[in-house]
VEXDREN-2710 file (C-alpha; in Angstrom, 1 decimal):
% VEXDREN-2710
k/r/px/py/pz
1/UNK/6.8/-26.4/23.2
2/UNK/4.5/-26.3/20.3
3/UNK/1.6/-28.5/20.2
4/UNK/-0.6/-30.8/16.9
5/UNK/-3.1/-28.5/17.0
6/UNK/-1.3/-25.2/17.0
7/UNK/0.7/-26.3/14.1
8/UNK/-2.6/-27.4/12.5
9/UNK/-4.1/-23.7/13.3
10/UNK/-0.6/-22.4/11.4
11/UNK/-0.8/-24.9/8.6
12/UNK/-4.7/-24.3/7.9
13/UNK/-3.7/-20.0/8.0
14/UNK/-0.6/-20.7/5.8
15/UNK/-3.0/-22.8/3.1
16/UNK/-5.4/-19.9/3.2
17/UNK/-3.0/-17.3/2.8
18/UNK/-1.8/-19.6/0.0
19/UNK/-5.4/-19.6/-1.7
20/UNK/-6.0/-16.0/-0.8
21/UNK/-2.5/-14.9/-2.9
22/UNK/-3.3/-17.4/-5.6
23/UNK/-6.8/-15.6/-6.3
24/UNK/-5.4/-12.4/-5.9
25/UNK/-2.7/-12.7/-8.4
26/UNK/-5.2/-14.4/-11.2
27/UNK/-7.4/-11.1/-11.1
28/UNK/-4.2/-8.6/-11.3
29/UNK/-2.9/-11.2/-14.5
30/UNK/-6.2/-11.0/-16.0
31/UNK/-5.7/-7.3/-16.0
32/UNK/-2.0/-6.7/-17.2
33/UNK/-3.3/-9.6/-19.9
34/UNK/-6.2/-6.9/-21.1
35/UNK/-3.2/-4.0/-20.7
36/UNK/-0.7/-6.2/-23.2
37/UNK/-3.7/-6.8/-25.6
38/UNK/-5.2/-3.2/-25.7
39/UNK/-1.6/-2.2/-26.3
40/UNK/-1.0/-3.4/-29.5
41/UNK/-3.9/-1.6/-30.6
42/UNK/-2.8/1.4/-29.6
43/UNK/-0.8/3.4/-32.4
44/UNK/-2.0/7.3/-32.8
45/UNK/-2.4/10.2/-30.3
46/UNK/-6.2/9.3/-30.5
47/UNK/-5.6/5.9/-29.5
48/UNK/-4.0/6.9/-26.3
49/UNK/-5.9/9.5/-24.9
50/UNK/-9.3/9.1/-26.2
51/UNK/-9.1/5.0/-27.3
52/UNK/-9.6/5.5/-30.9
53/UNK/-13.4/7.1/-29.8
54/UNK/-15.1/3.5/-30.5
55/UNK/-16.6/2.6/-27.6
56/UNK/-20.6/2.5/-27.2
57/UNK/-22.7/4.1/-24.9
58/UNK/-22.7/1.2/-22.5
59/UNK/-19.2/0.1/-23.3
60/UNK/-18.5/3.5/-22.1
61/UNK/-21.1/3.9/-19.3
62/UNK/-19.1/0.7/-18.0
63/UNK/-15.9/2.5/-18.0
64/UNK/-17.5/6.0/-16.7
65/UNK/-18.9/3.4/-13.6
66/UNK/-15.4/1.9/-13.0
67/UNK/-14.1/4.8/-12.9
68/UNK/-16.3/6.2/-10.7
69/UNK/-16.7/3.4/-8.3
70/UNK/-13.2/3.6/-6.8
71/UNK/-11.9/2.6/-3.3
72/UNK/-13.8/5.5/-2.2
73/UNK/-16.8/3.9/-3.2
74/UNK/-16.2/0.1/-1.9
75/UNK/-14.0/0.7/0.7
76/UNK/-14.2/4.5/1.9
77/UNK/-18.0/4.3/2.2
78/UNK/-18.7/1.1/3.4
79/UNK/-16.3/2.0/6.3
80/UNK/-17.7/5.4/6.9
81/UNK/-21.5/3.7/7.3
82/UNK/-20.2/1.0/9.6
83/UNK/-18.5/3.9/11.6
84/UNK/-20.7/6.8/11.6
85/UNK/-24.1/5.0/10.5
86/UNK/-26.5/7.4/8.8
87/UNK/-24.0/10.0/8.4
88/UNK/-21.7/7.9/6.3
89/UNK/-24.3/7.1/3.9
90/UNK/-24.3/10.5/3.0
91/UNK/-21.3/10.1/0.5
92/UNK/-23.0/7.9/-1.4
93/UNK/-25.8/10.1/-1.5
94/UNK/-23.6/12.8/-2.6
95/UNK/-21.4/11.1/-5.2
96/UNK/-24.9/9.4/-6.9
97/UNK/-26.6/13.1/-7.3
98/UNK/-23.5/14.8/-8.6
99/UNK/-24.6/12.5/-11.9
100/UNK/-27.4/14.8/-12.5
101/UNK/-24.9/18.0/-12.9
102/UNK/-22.6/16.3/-15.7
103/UNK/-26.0/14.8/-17.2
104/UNK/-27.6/17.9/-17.4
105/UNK/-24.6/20.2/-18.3
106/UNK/-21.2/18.9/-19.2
107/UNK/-21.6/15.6/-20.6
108/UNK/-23.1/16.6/-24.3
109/UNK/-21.2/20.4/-24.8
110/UNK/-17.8/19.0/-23.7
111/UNK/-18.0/15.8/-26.2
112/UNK/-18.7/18.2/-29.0
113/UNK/-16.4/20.9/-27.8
114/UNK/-13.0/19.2/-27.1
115/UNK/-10.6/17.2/-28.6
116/UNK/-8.6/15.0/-25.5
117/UNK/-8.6/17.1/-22.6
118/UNK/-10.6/19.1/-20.7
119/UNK/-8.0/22.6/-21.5
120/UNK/-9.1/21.8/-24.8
121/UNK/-13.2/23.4/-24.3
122/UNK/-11.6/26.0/-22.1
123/UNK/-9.0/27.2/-24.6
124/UNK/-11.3/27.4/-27.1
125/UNK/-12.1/31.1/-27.5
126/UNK/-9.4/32.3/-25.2
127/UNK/-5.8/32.9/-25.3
128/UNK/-4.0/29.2/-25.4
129/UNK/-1.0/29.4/-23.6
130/UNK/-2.2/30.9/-20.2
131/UNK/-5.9/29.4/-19.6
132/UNK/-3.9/25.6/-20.9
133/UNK/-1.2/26.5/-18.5
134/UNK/-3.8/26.7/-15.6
135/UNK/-6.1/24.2/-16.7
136/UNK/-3.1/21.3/-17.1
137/UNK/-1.8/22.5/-13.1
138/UNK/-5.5/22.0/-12.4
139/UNK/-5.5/18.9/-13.7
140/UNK/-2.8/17.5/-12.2
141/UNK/-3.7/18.7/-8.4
142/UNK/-6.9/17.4/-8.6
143/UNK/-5.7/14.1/-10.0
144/UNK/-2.9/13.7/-7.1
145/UNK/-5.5/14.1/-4.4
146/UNK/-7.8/11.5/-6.2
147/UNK/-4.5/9.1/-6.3
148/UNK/-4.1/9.6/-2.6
149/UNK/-7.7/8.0/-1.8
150/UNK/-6.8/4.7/-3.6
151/UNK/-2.9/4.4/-2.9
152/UNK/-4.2/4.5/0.8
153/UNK/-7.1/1.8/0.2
154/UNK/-4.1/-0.2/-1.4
155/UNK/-2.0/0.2/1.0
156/UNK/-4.6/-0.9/3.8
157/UNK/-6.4/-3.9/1.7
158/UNK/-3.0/-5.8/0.8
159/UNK/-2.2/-5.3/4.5
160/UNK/-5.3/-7.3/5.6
161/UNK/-4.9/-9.8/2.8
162/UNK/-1.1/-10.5/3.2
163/UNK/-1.6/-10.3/7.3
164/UNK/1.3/-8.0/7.3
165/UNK/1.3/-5.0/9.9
166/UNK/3.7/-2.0/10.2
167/UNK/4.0/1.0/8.3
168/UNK/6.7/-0.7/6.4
169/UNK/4.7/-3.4/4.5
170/UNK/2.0/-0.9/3.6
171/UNK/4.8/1.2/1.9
172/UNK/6.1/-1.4/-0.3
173/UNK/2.4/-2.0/-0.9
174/UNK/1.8/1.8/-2.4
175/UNK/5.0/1.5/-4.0
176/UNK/3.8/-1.7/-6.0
177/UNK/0.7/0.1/-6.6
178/UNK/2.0/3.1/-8.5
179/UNK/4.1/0.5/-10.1
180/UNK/1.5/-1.2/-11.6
181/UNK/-0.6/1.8/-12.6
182/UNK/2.4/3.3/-14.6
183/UNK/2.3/-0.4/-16.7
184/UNK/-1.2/0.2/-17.3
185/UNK/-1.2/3.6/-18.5
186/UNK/2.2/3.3/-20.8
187/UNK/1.7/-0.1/-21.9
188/UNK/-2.3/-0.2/-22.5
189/UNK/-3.3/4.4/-23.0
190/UNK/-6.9/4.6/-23.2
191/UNK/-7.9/1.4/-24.6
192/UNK/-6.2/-0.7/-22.0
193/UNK/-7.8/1.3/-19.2
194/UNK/-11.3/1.3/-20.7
195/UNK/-11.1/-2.1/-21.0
196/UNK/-9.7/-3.3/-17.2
197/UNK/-12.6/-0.2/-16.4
198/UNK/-15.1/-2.5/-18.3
199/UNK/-13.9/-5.6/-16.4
200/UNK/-13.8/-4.1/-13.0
201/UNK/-16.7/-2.5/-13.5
202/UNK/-18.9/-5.7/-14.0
203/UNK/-16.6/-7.8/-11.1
204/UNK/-17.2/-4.7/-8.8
205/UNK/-21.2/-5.0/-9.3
206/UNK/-21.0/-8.8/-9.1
207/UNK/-19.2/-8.9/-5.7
208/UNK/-20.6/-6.3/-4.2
209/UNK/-24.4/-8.3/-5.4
210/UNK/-23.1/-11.1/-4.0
211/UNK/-22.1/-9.7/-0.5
212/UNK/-25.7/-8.0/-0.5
213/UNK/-27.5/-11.0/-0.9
214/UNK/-25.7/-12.6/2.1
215/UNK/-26.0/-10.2/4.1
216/UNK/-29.6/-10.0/3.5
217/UNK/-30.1/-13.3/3.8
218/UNK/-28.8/-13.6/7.6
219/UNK/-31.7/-11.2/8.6
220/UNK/-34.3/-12.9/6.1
221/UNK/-34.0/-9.9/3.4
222/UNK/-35.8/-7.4/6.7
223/UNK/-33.8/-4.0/6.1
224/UNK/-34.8/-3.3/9.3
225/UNK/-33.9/-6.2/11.4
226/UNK/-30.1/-5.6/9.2
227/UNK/-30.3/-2.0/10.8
228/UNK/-31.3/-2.8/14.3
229/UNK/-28.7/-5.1/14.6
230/UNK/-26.3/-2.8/13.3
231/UNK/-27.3/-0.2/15.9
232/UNK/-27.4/-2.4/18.3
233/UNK/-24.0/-3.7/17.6
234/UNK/-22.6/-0.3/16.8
235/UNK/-23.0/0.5/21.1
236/UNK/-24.5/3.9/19.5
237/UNK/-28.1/2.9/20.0
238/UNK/-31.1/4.8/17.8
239/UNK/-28.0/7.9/17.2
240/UNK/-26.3/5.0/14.7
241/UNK/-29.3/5.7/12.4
242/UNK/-30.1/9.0/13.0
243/UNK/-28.5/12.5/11.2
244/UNK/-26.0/13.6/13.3
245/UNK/-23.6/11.3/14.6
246/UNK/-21.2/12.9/12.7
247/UNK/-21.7/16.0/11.4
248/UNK/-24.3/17.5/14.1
249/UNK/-21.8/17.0/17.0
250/UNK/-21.2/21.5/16.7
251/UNK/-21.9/24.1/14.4
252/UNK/-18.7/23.3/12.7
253/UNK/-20.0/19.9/12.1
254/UNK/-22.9/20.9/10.7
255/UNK/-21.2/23.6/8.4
256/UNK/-18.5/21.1/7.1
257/UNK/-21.5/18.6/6.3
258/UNK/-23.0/21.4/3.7
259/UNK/-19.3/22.1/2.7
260/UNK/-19.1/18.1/1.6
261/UNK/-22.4/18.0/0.1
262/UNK/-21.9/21.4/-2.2
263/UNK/-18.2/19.1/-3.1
264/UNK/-19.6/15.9/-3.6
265/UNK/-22.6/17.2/-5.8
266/UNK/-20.9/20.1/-8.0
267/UNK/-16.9/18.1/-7.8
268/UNK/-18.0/15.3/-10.2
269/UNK/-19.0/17.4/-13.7
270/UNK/-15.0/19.1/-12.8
271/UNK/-13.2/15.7/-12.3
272/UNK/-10.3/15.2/-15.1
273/UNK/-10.5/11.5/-15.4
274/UNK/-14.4/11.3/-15.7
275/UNK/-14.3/14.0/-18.5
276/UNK/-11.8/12.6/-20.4
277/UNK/-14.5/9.7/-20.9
278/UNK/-16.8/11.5/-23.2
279/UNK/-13.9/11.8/-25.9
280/UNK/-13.8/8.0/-25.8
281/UNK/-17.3/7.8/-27.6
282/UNK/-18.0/9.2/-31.8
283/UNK/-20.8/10.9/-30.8
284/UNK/-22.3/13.7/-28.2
285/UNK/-25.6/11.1/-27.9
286/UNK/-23.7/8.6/-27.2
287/UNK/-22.1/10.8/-24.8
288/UNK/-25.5/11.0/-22.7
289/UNK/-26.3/7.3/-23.5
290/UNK/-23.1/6.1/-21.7
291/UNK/-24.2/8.7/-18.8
292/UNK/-27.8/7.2/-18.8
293/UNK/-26.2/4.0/-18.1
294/UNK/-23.8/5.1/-16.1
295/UNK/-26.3/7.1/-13.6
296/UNK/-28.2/3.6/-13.3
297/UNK/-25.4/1.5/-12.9
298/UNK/-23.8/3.6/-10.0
299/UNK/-26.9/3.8/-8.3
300/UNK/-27.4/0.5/-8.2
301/UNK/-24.4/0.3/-6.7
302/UNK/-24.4/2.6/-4.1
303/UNK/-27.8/1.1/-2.5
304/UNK/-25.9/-1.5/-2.0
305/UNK/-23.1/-0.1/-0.1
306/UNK/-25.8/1.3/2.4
307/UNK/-26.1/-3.4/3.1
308/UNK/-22.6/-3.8/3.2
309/UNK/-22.1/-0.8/5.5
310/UNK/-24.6/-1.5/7.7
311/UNK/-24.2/-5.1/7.1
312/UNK/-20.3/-4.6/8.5
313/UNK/-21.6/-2.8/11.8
314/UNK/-24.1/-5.9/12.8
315/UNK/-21.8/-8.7/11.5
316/UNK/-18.2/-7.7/12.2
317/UNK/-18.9/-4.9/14.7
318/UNK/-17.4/-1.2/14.7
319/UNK/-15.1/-1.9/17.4
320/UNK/-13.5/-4.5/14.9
321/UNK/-13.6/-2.6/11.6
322/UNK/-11.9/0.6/13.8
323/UNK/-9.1/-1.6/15.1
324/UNK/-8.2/-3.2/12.0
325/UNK/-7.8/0.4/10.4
326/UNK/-8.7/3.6/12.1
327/UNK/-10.6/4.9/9.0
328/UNK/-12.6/1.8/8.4
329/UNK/-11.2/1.2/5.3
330/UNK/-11.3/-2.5/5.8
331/UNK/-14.8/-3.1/6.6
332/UNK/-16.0/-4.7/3.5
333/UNK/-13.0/-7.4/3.0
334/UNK/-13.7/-8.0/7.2
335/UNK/-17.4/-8.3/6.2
336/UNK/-16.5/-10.8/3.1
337/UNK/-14.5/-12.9/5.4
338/UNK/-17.1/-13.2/7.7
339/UNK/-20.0/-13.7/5.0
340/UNK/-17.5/-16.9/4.1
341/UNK/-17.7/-18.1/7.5
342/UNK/-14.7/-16.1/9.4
343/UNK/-11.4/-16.1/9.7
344/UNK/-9.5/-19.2/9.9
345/UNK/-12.2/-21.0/7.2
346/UNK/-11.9/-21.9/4.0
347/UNK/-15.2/-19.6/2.5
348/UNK/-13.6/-16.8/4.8
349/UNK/-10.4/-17.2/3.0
350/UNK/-12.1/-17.7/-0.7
351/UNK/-14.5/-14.7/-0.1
352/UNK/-12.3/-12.4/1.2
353/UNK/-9.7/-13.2/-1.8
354/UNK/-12.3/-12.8/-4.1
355/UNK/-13.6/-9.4/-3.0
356/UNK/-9.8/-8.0/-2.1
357/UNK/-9.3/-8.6/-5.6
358/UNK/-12.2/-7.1/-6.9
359/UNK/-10.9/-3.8/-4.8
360/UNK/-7.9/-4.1/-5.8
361/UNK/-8.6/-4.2/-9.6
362/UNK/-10.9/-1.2/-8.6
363/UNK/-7.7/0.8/-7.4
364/UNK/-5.7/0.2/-10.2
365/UNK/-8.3/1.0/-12.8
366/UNK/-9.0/4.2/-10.8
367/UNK/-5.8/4.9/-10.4
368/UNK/-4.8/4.2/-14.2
369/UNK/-7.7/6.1/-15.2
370/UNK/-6.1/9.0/-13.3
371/UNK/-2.6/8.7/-14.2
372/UNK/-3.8/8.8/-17.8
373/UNK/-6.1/12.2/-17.3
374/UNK/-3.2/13.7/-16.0
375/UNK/-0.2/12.5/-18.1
376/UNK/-2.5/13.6/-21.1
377/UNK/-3.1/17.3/-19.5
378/UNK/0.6/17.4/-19.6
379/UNK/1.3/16.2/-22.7
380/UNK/-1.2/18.0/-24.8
381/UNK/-2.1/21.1/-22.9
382/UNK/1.7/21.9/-21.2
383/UNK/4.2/20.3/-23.3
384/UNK/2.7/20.4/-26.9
385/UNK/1.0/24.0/-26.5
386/UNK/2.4/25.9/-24.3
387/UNK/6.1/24.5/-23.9
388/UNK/6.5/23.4/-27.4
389/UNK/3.7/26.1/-28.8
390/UNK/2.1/23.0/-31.0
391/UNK/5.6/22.6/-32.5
392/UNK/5.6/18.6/-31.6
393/UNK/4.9/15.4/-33.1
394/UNK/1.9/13.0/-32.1
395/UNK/4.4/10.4/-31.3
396/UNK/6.6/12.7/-29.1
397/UNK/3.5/14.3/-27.7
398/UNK/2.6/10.0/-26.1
399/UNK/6.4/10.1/-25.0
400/UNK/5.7/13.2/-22.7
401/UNK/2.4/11.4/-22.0
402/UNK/4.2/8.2/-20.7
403/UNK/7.1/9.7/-19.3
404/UNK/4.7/12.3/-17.3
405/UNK/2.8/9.0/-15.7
406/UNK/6.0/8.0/-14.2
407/UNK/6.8/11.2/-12.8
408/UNK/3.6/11.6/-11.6
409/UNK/3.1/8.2/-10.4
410/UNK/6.0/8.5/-8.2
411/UNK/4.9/12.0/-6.6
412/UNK/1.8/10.1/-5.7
413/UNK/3.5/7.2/-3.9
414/UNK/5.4/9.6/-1.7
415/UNK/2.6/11.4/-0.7
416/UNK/0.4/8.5/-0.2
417/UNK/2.9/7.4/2.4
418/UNK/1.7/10.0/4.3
419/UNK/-2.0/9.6/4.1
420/UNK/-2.4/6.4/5.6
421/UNK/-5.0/6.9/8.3
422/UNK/-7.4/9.1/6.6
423/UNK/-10.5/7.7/5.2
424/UNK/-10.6/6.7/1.5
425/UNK/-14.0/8.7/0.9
426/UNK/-12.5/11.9/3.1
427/UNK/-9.8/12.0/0.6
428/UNK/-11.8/11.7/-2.2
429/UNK/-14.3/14.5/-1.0
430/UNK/-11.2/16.7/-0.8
431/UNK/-10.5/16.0/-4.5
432/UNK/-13.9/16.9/-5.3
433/UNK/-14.0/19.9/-3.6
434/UNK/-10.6/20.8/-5.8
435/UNK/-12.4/20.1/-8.7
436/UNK/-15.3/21.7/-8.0
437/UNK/-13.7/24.9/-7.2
438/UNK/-11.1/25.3/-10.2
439/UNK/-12.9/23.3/-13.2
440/UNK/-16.2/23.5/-12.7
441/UNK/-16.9/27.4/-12.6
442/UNK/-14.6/27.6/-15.5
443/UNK/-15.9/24.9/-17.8
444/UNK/-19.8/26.3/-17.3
445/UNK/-18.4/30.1/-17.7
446/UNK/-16.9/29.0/-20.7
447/UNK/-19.8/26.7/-22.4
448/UNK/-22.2/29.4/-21.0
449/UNK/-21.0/33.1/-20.4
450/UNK/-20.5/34.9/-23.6
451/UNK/-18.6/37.8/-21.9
452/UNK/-16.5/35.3/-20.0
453/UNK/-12.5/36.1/-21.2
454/UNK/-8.9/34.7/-21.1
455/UNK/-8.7/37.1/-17.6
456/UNK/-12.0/35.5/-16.1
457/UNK/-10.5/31.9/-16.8
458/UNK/-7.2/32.0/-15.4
459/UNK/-8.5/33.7/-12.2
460/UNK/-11.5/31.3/-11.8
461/UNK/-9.7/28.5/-12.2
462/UNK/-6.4/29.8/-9.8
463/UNK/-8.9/31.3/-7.2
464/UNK/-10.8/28.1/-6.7
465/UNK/-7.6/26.0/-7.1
466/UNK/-5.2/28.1/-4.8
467/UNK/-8.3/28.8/-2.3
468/UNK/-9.1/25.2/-1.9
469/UNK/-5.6/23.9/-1.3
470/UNK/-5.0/26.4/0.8
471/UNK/-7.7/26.3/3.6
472/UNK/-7.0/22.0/3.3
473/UNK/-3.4/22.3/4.1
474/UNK/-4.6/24.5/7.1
475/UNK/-7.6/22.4/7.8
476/UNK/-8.0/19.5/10.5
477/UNK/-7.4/16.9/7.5
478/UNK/-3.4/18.1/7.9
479/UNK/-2.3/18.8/11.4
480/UNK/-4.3/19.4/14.6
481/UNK/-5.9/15.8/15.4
482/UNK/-4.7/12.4/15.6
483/UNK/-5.9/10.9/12.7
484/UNK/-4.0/13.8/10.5
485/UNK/-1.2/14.1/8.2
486/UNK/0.5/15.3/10.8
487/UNK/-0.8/14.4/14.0
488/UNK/1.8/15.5/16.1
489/UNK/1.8/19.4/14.9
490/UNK/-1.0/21.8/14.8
491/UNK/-0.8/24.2/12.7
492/UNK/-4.2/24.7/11.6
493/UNK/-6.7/27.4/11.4
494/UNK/-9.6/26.2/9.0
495/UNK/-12.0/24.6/11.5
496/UNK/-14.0/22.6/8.3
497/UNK/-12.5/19.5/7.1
498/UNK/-13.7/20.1/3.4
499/UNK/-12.8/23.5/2.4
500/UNK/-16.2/23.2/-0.6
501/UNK/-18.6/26.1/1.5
502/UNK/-15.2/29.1/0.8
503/UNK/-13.9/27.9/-2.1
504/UNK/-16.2/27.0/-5.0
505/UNK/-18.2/30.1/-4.3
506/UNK/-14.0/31.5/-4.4
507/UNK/-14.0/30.0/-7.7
508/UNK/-17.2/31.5/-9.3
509/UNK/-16.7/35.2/-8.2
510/UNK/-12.7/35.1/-8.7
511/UNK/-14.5/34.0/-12.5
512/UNK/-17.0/37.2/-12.1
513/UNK/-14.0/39.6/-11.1
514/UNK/-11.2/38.5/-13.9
515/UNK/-14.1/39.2/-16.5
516/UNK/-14.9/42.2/-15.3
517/UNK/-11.8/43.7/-14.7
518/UNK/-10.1/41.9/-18.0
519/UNK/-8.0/44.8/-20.0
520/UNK/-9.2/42.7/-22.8
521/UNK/-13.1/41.7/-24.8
522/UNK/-14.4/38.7/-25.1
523/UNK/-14.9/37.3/-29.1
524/UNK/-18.3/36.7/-29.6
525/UNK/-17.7/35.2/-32.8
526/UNK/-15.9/32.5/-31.1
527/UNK/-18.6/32.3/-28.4
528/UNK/-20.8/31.9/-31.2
529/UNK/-18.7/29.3/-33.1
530/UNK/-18.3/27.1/-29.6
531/UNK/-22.3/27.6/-28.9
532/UNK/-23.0/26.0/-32.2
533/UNK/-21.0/23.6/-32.2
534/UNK/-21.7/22.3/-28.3
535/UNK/-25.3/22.4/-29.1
536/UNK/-25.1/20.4/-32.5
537/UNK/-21.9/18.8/-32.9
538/UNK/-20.9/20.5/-36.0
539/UNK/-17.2/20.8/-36.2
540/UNK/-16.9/18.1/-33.2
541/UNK/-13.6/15.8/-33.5
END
């Protein structure tokens, strides 16, 4: 028989979960609102996949930070810390140096050099059809394995909100995911995603401030008195904030920690939907401004996931965050429900609405961000250049575009149903480890080499791409353990679980080689034409 007070217990969850999914829903509104709006503004090819180039260096450095602050970020690192302590703060590391490499050498050359895409600074002084062929495939893989890492860190942070369990309810909860960012992407282009960037951006910093400051505040703002609770709690001891936990265990631990940090540092200045961003801006200073503010932003940012990773260990506990979801991708909504005073109370409820929703915004601007960098490689570089050989419209061109997101939208649902116990920032590391393999040699080849050739850019930019998905689909990440694609096959032969050490260095010398061996010169006259105008801007769209 049921009893007053178990009923109460049931009535106070169901009026939570209420407020929870009321909160929720007003942040995802507030973001199809700023989709519909942005929409109506969008009318040329420009608009769509470069937001009419309006934006200021901080309007932009906004965007370049929502973008880059994804569920990775939040929910990825702050899981990895409160699981593997020191070691997991090494992402963060990672991701915040790699700003130094587009600083330094994309961010400027590639405003003045393209138009929309990133095939567009490659293509310049080589033959368009093949290096736009294998710069748009590029494109897309490393966009799908980007779209994995937040798909999964839906699928898991609606699960904990809604209460739901089963592999079922997370389904529906990818599905409604890639839903969403096909709206935002066809409805809003550029504009619409710069903008919910912008937002998400400034919420993201705000709740992740906010969760800082409590946590802080339980050990009287001592850092150390936060980290020896957390090792204490953690039932690792001194190890928890020591090198090692993780990636000293063997040799191949060690080896796959240098194989992350070459991907995390080198991946970002190759990522599609980050480079994209520096055609949203008039000029190549503003270019650097908006990575100036960028750089500070972020980093701000990720000092404070090294609190709320830490803070999760010593408040909610490892045991906890592991059993809610393997990869800890839940350990910052556990640690904002227990900042509000823990589950079953109100602030619980109210905090942990607040910062789902600030996650979940983060995933669909990521994602939309994504979906657009990719849709656009297919649109311009694939369908208008090399299908249609610049035979098309600018209106049909934004049909492909649109009609691409939904193709690739749904690829990205069914292979995120597959992904669900990996770790948001693992996934993402993979992606960067794409990217830095097949773009990155190419782009600096290009901008830099002046005997680089059509040859040198299609094998640089295959080699890295072909040698990097390779050794992951035979790595670890796939088959052979239980937190795997497949965890009940093993067909794996790759001991590291980021395939960076083998293939960027792949994706320089495959580069070298196609140069060298090209049946065909380089121009220098176009070398000469893209020097000038990456260096000054003259002839920059």
């Amino acid at each position: 028989m049921t009893g007053p007070s178990s009923l109460a217990v049931a009535g106070a969850a169901a009026d939570h979960r209420t407020l929870t999914m009321s909160l929720f829903a007003l942040f995802v509104l507030a973001t199809l609102g700023i989709t519909l709006w942005a929409g109506r503004r969008t009318r040329t090819a420009t608009d769509f996949y470069a937001g009419g180039r309006v934006f200021s260096g901080l309007q932009n450095g906004l965007a370049i930070s929502g973008d880059y602050m994804s569920a990775a970020s939040f929910l990825g690192i702050a899981g990895a810390i409160a699981l593997a302590g020191y070691d997991g703060f090494l992402y963060s590391i990672g991701f915040l140096v790699a700003w130094l490499v587009a600083l330094l050498l994309i961010a400027e050359p590639l405003r003045n050099s393209g138009r929309y895409t990133m095939a567009d600074v490659l293509a310049f002084r080589m033959r368009q059809r093949p290096v736009r062929t294998a710069a748009g495939i590029s494109t897309i893989v490393v966009s799908l394995f980007y779209l994995l890492a937040q798909m999964v860190g839906a699928g898991s942070l609606v699960a904990l909100l809604l209460g739901v369990h089963g592999e079922a309810a997370q389904r529906w909860t990818v599905v409604a995911v890639g839903a969403l960012m096909v709206l935002y992407v066809t409805v809003g282009g550029m504009k619409g995603t710069t903008w919910v960037q912008i937002v998400k951006a400034v919420l993201l910093i705000l709740g992740a401030g906010l969760m800082t400051v409590l946590v802080l505040a339980r050990y009287d703002f001592d850092l150390s008195s936060l980290l020896g609770a957390a090792a204490q709690a953690s039932g690792k001891g001194s190890a928890f904030l020591a090198p090692g936990l993780k990636y000293g265990v063997s040799g191949t631990s060690r080896l796959d920690f240098v194989s992350l940090a070459l991907a995390l540092v080198l991946g970002t200045a190759g990522l599609p939907h980050v480079l994209v961003r520096f055609y949203t801006v008039p000029t190549a200073r503003t270019a650097r401004t908006s990575v100036l503010w960028a750089i500070g932003i972020i980093g701000v940012f990720y000092l404070m996931t090294l609190v709320l990773g830490f803070g999760a260990a010593a408040l909610v506990g490892s045991r906890t965050v592991k059993a809610s979801n393997a990869a800890g991708n839940t350990a910052a909504p556990l640690l904002a429900q227990q900042l509000g005073g823990g589950a079953g109370s109100t602030g619980g409820a109210v905090l942990l609405a607040v910062i789902s929703a600030v996650a979940f915004a983060t995933i669909l601007a990521v994602v939309a961000g994504l979906t657009l960098a990719s849709s656009a490689s297919f649109a311009h570089d694939l369908y208008a250049s090399v299908i249609r050989r610049g035979r098309v419209t600018e209106r049909e061109e934004v049909r492909s575009a649109k009609l691409a997101a939904v193709a690739i939208g749904a690829v990205a649902i069914g292979l995120s149903i597959y992904a669900e116990k990996l770790n948001t920032a693992a996934l993402v590391a993979l992606a960067f480890a794409v990217a830095a393999s097949a773009n990155l040699p190419t782009l600096l080849y290009s901008l830099f080499w002046r005997r680089f050739t059509t040859s040198g850019a299609v094998w640089s930019i295959y080699g890295g791409l072909v040698s990097a998905v390779l050794l992951v689909v035979f790595s670890p990440v796939v088959s052979g353990s239980a937190a795997a694609l497949f965890p009940h096959t093993d067909f794996h032969w790759f001991p590291l679980e980021n395939p960076g050490l083998v293939s960027i260095p792949v994706g320089f010398l495959a580069g070298w080689l196609g140069t060298l061996y090209s049946p065909e010169p380089a121009d220098p006259a176009k070398y000469a034409e893209l020097e000038v105008r990456s260096l000054t801007g003259i002839g920059a769209h």
